[in-house]
C-alpha positions in Angstrom: -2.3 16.5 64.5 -1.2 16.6 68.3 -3.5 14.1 68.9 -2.6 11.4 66.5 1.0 12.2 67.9 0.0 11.6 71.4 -2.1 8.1 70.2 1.1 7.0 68.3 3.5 8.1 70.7 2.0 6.4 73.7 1.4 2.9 71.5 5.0 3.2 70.7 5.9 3.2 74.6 3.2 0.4 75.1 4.6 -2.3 72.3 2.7 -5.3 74.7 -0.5 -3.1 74.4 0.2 -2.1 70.6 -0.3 -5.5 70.1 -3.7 -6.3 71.4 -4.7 -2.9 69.8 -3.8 -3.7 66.7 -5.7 -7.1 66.8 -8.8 -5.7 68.7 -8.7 -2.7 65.6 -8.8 -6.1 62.8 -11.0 -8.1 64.8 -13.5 -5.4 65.7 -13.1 -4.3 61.7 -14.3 -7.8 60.2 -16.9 -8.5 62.8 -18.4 -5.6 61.7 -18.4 -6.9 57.9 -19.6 -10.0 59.2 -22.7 -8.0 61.3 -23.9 -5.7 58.4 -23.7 -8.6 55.8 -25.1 -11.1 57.9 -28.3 -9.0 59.0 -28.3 -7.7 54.8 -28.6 -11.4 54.1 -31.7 -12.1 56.9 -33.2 -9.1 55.3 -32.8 -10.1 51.6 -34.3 -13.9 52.5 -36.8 -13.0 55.0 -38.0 -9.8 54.9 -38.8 -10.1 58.7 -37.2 -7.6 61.5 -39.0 -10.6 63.9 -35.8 -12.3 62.3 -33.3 -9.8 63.0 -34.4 -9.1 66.4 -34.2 -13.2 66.8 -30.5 -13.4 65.4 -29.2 -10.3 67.6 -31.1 -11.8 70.5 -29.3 -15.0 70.5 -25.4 -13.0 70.1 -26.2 -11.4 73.3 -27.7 -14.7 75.4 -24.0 -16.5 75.3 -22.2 -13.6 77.3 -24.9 -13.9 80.6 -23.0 -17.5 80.8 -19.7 -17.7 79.1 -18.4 -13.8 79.8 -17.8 -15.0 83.3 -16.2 -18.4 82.5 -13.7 -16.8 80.2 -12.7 -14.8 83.0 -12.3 -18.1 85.1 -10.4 -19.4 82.6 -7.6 -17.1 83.4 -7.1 -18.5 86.6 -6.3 -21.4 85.2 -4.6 -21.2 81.0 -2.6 -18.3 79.5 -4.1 -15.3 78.5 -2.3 -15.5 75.3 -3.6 -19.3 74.3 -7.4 -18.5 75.0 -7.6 -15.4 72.6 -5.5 -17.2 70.3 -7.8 -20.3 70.2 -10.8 -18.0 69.8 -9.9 -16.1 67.1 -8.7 -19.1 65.4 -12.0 -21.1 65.6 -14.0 -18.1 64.7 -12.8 -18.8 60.8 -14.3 -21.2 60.5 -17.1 -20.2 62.1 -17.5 -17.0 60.2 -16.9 -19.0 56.7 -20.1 -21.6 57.7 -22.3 -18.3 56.1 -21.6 -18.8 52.7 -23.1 -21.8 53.2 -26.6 -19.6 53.6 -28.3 -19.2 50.6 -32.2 -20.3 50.9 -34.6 -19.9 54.1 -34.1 -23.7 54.8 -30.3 -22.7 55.6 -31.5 -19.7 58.1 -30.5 -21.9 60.8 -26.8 -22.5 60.1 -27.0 -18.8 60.4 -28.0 -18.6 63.9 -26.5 -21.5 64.5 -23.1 -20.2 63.9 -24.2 -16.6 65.1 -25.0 -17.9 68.4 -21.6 -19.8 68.3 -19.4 -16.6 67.4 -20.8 -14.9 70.0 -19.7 -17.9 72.6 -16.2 -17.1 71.0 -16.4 -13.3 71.9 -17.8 -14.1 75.1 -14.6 -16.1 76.1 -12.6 -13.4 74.5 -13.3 -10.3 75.7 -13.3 -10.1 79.8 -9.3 -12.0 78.5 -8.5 -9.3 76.8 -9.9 -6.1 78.5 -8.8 -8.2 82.0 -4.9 -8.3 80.2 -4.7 -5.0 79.6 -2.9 -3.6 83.4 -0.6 -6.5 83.2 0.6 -5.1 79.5 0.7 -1.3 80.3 2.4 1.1 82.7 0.1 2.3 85.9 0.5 5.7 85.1 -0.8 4.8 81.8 -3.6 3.2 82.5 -6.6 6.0 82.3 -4.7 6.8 78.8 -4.4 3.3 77.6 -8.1 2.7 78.7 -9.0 6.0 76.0 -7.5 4.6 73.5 -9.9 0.9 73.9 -12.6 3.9 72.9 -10.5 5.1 69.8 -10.8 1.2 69.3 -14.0 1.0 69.3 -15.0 4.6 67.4 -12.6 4.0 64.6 -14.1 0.6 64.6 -17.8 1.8 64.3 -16.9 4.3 61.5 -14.3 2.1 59.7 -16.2 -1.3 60.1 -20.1 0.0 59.6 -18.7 2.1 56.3 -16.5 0.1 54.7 -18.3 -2.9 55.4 -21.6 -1.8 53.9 -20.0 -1.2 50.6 -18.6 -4.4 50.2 -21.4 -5.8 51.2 -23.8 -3.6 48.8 -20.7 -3.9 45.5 -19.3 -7.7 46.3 -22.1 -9.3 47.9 -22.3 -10.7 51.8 -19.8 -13.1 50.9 -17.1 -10.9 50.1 -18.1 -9.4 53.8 -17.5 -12.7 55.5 -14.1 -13.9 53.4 -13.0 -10.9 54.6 -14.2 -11.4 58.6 -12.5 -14.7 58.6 -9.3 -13.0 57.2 -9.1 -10.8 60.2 -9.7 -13.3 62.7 -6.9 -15.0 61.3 -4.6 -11.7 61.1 -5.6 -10.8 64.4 -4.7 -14.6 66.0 -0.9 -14.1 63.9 -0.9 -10.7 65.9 -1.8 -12.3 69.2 0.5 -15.0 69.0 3.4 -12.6 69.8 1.6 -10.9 72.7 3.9 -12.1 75.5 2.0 -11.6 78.8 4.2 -11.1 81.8 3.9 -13.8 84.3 1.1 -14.0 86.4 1.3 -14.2 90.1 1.0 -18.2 91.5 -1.9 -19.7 92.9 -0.4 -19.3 96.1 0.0 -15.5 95.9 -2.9 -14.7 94.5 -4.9 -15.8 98.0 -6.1 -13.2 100.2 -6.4 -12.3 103.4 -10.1 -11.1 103.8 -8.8 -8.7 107.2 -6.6 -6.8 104.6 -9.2 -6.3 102.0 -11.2 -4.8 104.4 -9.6 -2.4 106.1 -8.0 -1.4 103.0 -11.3 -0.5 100.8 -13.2 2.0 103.5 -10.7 3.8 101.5 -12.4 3.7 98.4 -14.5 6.7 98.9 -12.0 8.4 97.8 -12.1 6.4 94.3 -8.8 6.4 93.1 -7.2 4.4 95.5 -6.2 0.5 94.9 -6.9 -1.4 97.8 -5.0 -4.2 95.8 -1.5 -3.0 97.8 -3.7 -4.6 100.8 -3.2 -8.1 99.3 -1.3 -10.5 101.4 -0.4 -14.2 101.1 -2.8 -16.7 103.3 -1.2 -20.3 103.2 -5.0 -21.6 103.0 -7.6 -21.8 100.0 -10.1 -19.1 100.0 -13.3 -20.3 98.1 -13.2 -18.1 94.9 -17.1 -16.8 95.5 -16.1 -16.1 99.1 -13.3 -14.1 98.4 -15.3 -12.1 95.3 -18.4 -11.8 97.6 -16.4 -10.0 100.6 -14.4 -8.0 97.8 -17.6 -6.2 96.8 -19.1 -5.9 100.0 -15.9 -4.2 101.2 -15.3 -1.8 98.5 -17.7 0.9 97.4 -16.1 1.4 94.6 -17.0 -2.1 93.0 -21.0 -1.9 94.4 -21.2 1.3 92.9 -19.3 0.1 89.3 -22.1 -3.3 89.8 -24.9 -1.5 89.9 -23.6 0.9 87.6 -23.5 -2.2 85.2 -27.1 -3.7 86.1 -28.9 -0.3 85.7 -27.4 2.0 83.1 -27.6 -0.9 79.9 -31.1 -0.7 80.8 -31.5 3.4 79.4 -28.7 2.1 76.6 -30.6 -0.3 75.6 -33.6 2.0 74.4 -30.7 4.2 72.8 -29.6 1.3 71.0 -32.8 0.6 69.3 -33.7 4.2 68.9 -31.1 5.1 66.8 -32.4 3.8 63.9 -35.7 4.6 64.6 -34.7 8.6 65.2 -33.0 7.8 61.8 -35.6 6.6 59.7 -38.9 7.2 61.3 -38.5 10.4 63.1 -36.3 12.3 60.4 -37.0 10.2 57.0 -32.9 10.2 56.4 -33.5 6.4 55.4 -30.2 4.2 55.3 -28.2 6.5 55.2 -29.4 8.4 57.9 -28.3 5.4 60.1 -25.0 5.5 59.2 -24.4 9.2 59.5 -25.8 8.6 63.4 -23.8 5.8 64.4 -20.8 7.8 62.4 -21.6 10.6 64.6 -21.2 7.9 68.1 -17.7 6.7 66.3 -16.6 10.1 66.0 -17.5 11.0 69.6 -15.7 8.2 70.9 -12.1 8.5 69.0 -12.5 12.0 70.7 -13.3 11.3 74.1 -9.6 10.0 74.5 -8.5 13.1 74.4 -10.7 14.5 77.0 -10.9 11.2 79.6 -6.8 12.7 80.5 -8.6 15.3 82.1 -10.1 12.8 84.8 -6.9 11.5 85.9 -7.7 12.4 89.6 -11.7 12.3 89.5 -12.7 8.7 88.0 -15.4 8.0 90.1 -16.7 11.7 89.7 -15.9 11.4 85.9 -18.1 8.4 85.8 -21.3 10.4 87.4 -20.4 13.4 85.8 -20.8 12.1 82.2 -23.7 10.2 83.0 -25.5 13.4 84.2 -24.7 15.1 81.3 -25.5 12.0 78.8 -29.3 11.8 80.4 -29.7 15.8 79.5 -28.1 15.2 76.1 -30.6 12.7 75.6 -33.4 14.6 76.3 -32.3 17.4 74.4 -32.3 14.7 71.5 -35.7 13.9 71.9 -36.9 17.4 71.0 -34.6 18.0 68.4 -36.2 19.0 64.8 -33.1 19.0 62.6 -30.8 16.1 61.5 -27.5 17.5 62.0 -28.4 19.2 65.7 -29.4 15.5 66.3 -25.8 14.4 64.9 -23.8 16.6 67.1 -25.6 15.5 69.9 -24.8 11.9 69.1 -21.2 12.9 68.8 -21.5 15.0 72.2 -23.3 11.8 73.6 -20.2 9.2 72.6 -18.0 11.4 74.2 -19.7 11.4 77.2 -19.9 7.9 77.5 -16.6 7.2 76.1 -15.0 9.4 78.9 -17.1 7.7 81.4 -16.4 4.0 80.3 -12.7 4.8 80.3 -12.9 6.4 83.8 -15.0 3.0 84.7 -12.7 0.7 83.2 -9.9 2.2 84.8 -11.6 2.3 88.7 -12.1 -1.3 87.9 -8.9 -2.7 86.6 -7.1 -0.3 89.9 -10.3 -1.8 92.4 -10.0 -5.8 91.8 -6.6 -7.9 92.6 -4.9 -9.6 89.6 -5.7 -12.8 90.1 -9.1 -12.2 90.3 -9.4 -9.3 87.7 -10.6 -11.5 84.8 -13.5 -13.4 86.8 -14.4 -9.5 87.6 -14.5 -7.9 84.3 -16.1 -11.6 82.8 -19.2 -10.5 85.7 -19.5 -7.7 84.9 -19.4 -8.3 81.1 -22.9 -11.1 81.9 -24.4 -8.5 83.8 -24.1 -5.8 81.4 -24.7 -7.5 78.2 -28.0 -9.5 79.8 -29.7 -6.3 81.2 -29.2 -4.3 77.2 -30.5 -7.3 75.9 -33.5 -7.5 77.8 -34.0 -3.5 77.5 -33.8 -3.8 73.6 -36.1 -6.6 73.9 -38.6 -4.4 76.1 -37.9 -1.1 73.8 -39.0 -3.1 71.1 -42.6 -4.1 72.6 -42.7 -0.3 74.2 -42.4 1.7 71.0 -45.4 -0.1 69.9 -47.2 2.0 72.5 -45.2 5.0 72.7 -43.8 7.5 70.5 -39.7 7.2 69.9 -39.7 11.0 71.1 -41.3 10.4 74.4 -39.1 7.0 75.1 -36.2 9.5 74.2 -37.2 11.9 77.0 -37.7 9.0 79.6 -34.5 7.3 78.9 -32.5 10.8 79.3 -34.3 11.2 82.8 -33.6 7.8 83.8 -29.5 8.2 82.9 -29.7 12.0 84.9 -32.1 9.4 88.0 -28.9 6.9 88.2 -26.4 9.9 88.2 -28.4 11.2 91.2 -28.5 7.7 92.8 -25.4 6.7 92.5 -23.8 9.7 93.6 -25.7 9.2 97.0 -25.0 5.9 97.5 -21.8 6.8 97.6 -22.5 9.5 99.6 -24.0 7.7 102.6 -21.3 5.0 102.4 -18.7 7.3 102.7 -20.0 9.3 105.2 -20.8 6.0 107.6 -17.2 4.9 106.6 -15.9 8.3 108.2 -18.4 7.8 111.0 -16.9 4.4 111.7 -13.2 6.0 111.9 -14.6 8.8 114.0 -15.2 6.1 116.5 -12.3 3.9 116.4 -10.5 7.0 117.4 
């Protein structure tokens, strides 16, 4: 009860947030009608996973290219008009399925699957890059807990609800009712008012100041971003991004964070349905129950990310450490509901950890620049799970699911270990640097 007081309360403060909240909770809700229908209806025509794979495949390609324009694209149009303009032509969009009825009409499905997720591409680095300019500072960490409420309540909500339309009304119904929540969710956006964004002008930088300012991001929770000043000259956009990164430690360690940690949740990903079914016999059902058991784990990890107020970057290595022993305590679990606790143990792990990331990043990269950063990091991310799915796929015709398990929850506790040193070493030559200045 406290904490649904402390979720209302703090959206009540936030209204600008409340807003994108609400439409993230409706978009997130329909797409996930639209997913569960859409593979349903592959299944029920084809009978071929090759086809799944195929379909999920292309929804991931589109981000490794467009995640990063969309965060350009900030620079440049209102934050406001761009997620208004992609919800609005995902109705369409979304409605072009009930056009699929045969095999011959498979390809309007990926056709308009690869499209959507063009749409979401654009959309997302927006919105998650929007969020500081909505919320309080001091809010941040707490605001960035409830994007994993968001998303659990979405995986329950959407993955349920949406598989019993589905199985009683027939895809359709699923995808009538994804179009109506893109358009709910554009009527809810159109009265997001974004405060205004710094000029062109102010949003140059003066590379000197970035510098010296980020050999203070050992200490993590510091934001360099007070080191901005105004430089009458244009600075190249790469230029600026490159020295950025190369100055902070912070954003290397959050990049490589994002290039090798997808790679280990990419083999989750696939086992999940494979514990589910193969390794347990629970069937359909069993699937649903797991990913029920990540939703529940990460509407709860916003109550426990509060906690890491002080220690994000720790926070971020912490749960990771923990997540790669959780997995391998998964792979030699025997009964179905120790495995679902450790699912829900495992989502609040990595909810706690993505908050604290999200956080470090939105308090780590200047304004103007903060949606080209998140739209990166969103290609980077999104291409490395899609080629480990890809690659967990061809493995588990070699190697047990158990085994994969095991090496996946060693390679989670290996980055933990490696980033933590990284770190490490570039603080301590950061201190050694200082000793000498003096």
């Amino acid at each position: 009860m406290l904490f649904r007081f402390s979720i209302l309360s703090l959206l009540q403060k936030e209204s600008g947030y409340r807003r994108i909240f609400i439409s993230g909770m409706v978009n997130g809700i329909g797409d996930r009608f639209s997913q569960i229908a859409m593979l349903s209806l592959i299944l029920s025509i084809t009978g071929s996973g090759l086809a799944v794979g195929l379909v999920l495949g292309l929804r991931v390609l589109p981000f490794l290219v467009l995640a990063p324009a969309g965060g350009l694209l900030t620079m440049h149009f209102s934050r406001r008009t761009i997620m208004l303009i992609t919800n609005l032509l995902r109705v369409p969009l979304v409605l072009s399925y009930l056009f699929v009825n045969h095999a011959d009409d498979l390809w309007i499905l990926y056709t308009v699957s690869t499209l959507l997720a063009c749409a979401e591409a654009l959309y997302s680095p927006v919105r998650k890059s929007g969020i500081p300019l909505l919320v309080q500072p001091g809010n941040l960490l707490q605001i960035n807990g409830l994007e994993q409420v968001m998303n659990g309540t979405v995986l329950i909500a959407g993955a349920l609800i949406g598989g019993i339309t589905s199985s009683m009304m027939g895809p359709q119904a699923a995808f009538i009712t994804n179009a109506l929540c893109f358009l709910a969710a554009a009527i809810v956006i159109r009265k997001v008012s974004f405060p205004s964004e710094r000029d062109a002008e102010s949003g140059e930088i003066l590379i000197e100041n970035v510098e010296s300012s980020a050999s203070i991001s050992a200490s993590v929770t510091s934001d360099h971003t007070s080191g901005i000043t105004r430089d009458q000259g244009t600075v190249h956009v790469s230029s600026v991004i490159w020295r950025l990164v190369r100055s902070s430690v912070v954003l290397q360690m959050i990049i490589l964070f994002e290039l090798w940690v997808p790679v280990i949740n990419g083999i989750d990903n696939v086992l999940i349905s494979v514990y589910a079914i193969e390794v347990f016999g629970l069937g359909d059902w069993g699937v649903g129950m797991f990913y029920a058991a990540l939703g529940t784990g990460l509407v709860l990890s916003s109550w426990c990310s509060r906690y890491f107020q002080r220690w994000l970057l720790p926070g971020v290595l912490i749960c990771l450490l923990v997540e790669g022993g959780l997995l391998m305590l998964l792979s030699t679990a025997t009964q179905p509901l120790l495995a679902s606790l450790i699912y829900v143990l495992l989502a609040l792990m990595s909810g706690v950890g993505n908050t604290c990331l999200d956080t470090l990043l939105m308090r780590e990269t200047p304004e103007k620049y903060r949606g080209l950063f998140f739209g990166l990091v969103t290609a980077c991310s999104s291409c490395m799970l899609g080629l480990s799915m890809f690659g967990t796929g061809l493995l588990l015709e070699v190697v047990e699911p158990r085994t994969l398990g095991f090496a996946g929850g060693l390679g989670f506790a290996a980055i933990a270990v490696l980033l933590t040193s990284y770190g490490g070493l570039r603080a301590r030559g950061a201190l050694n640097i200082r000793s000498k200045g003096k």
